[in-house]
C-alpha positions in Angstrom: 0.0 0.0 0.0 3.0 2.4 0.9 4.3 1.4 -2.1 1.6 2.6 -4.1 1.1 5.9 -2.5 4.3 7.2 -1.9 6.3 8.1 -5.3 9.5 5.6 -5.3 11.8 8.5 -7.4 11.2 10.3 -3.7 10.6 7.6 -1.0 12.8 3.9 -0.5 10.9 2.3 1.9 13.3 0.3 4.1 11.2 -0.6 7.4 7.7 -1.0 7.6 6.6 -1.3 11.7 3.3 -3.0 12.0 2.0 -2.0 15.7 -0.8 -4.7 16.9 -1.5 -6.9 19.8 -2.0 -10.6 19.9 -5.5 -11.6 20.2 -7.6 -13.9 22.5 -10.2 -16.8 21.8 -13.5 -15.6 22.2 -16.6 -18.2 22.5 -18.2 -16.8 19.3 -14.9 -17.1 17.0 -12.5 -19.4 18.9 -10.2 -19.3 15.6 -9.2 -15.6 15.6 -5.8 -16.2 17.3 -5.0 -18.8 14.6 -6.2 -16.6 11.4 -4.6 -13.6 13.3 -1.2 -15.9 13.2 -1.3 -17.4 10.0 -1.8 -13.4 8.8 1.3 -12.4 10.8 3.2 -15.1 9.6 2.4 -14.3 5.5 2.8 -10.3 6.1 6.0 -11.6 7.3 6.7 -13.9 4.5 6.1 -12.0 1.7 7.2 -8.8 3.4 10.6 -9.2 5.4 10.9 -5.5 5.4 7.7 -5.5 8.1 8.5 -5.3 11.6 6.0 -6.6 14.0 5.7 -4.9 17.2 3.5 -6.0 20.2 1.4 -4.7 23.1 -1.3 -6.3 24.0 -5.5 -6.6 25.2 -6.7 -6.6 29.0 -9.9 -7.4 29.5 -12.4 -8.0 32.4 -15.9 -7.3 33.6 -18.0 -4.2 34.5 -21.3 -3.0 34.9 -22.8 -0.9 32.1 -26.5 0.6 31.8 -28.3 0.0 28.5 -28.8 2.0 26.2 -32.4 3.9 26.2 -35.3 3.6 26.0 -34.0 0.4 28.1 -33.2 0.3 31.9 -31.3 -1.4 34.1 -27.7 -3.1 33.9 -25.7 -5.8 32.0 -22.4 -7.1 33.2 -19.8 -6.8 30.1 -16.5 -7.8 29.2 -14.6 -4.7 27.7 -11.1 -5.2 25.9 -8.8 -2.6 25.9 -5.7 -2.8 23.5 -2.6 -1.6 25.7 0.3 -0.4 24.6 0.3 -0.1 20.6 -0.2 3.7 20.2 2.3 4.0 23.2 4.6 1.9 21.4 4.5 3.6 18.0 5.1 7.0 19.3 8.2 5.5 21.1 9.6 4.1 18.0 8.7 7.2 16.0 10.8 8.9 18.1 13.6 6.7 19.2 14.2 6.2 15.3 14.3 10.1 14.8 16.8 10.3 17.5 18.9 7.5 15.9 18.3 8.9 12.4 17.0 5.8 10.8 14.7 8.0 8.5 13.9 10.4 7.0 10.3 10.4 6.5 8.1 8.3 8.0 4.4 7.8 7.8 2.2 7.5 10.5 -0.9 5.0 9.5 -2.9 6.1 12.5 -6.3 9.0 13.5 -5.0 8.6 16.9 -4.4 11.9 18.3 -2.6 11.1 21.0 0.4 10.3 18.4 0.5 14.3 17.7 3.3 15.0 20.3 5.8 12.0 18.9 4.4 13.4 15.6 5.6 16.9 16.4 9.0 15.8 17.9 9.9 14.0 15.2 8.9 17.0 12.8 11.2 18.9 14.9 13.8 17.2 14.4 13.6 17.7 11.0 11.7 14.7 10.0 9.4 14.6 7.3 5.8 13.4 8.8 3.2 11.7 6.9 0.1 10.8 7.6 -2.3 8.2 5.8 -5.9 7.8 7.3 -9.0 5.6 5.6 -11.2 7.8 3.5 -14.3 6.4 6.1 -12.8 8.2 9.0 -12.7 12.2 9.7 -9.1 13.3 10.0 -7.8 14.3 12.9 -7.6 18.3 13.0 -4.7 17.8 15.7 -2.3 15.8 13.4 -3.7 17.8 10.0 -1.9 20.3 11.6 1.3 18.6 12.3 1.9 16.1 9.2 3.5 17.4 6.3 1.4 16.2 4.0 -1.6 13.6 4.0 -2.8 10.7 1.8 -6.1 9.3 1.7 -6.6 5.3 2.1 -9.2 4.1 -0.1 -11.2 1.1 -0.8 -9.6 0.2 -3.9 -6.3 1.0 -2.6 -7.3 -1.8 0.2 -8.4 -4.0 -2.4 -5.3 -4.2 -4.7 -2.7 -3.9 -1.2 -4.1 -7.2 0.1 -2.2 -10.2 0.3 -2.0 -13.1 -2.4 -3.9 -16.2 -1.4 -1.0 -18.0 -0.9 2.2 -16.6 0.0 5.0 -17.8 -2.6 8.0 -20.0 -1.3 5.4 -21.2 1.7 2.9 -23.1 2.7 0.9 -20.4 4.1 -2.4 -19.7 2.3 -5.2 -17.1 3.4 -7.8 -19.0 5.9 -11.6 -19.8 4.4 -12.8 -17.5 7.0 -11.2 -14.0 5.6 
């Protein structure tokens, strides 16, 4: 997808950090951690540029009201994913510090990257910033990115993996 966006007589992409958290069985798909593995596995297969970097999810129980007209309470298990923006904006900057790049672009509407963003621009970075065409950009890091590009559907569509990954025997689950 990088590729296809950012002109190659300007940009050699040499790392591409993938920032996601391992998932957990849950009774109504008990296969996600396998599809989300055999994924993993082929974007590292037929990418060896990608760099896969971990947080991870915490969940437990709470009580939460419904929604109106409704009354009353429902006990809920809410997932939070930990660590992944955190861990992007420390390897934003930790690579600007160690000059590892020139430009690098942020695939994230997550404000709270803007201050990493705005470090790294600082020190005289280039910042871009790609966000899906669905979502509204984020005013905060409009502001800071030197330039933005849009993340269409057909971008999506033609950026997707090959059914099976060449050189292995990894091939894209039923299920996607």
């Amino acid at each position: 997808m990088a590729e296809l966006l950012l002109p190659a007589d300007r940009h050699e992409i040499t790392k591409v950090k993938f920032f996601t958290a391992r998932i957990d069985a849950r009774n109504n798909d008990p296969d996600a951690p396998r599809r989300q593995d055999v994924y993993l596995r082929a974007l590292s297969a037929y990418r060896p540029q990608v760099e896969i970097v971990f947080g991870h999810f915490l969940s437990h129980t709470a009580m939460r009201p419904y929604a109106p007209p409704a009354t009353g309470w429902a006990k809920v298990t809410l997932t939070e994913e930990k660590g992944t923006d955190v861990n992007l904006a420390v390897h934003l900057l930790n690579d600007a510090w160690l000059d590892s790049y020139d430009c690098a672009v942020v695939v994230s509407n997550d404000s709270d990257l803007a201050e990493a963003m705005r470090l790294a621009k600082e020190r005289n970075k280039l910042i871009g910033w790609m966000v899906t065409g669905k979502q509204h950009p984020s005013q905060v890091l409009a502001k800071i990115a030197h330039f933005r590009k849009p993340i269409r559907e057909t971008l999506l569509s033609v950026s997707q993996l090959p059914t099976s990954i060449p050189g292995t025997a990894i091939t894209k689950p039923s299920a996607w």
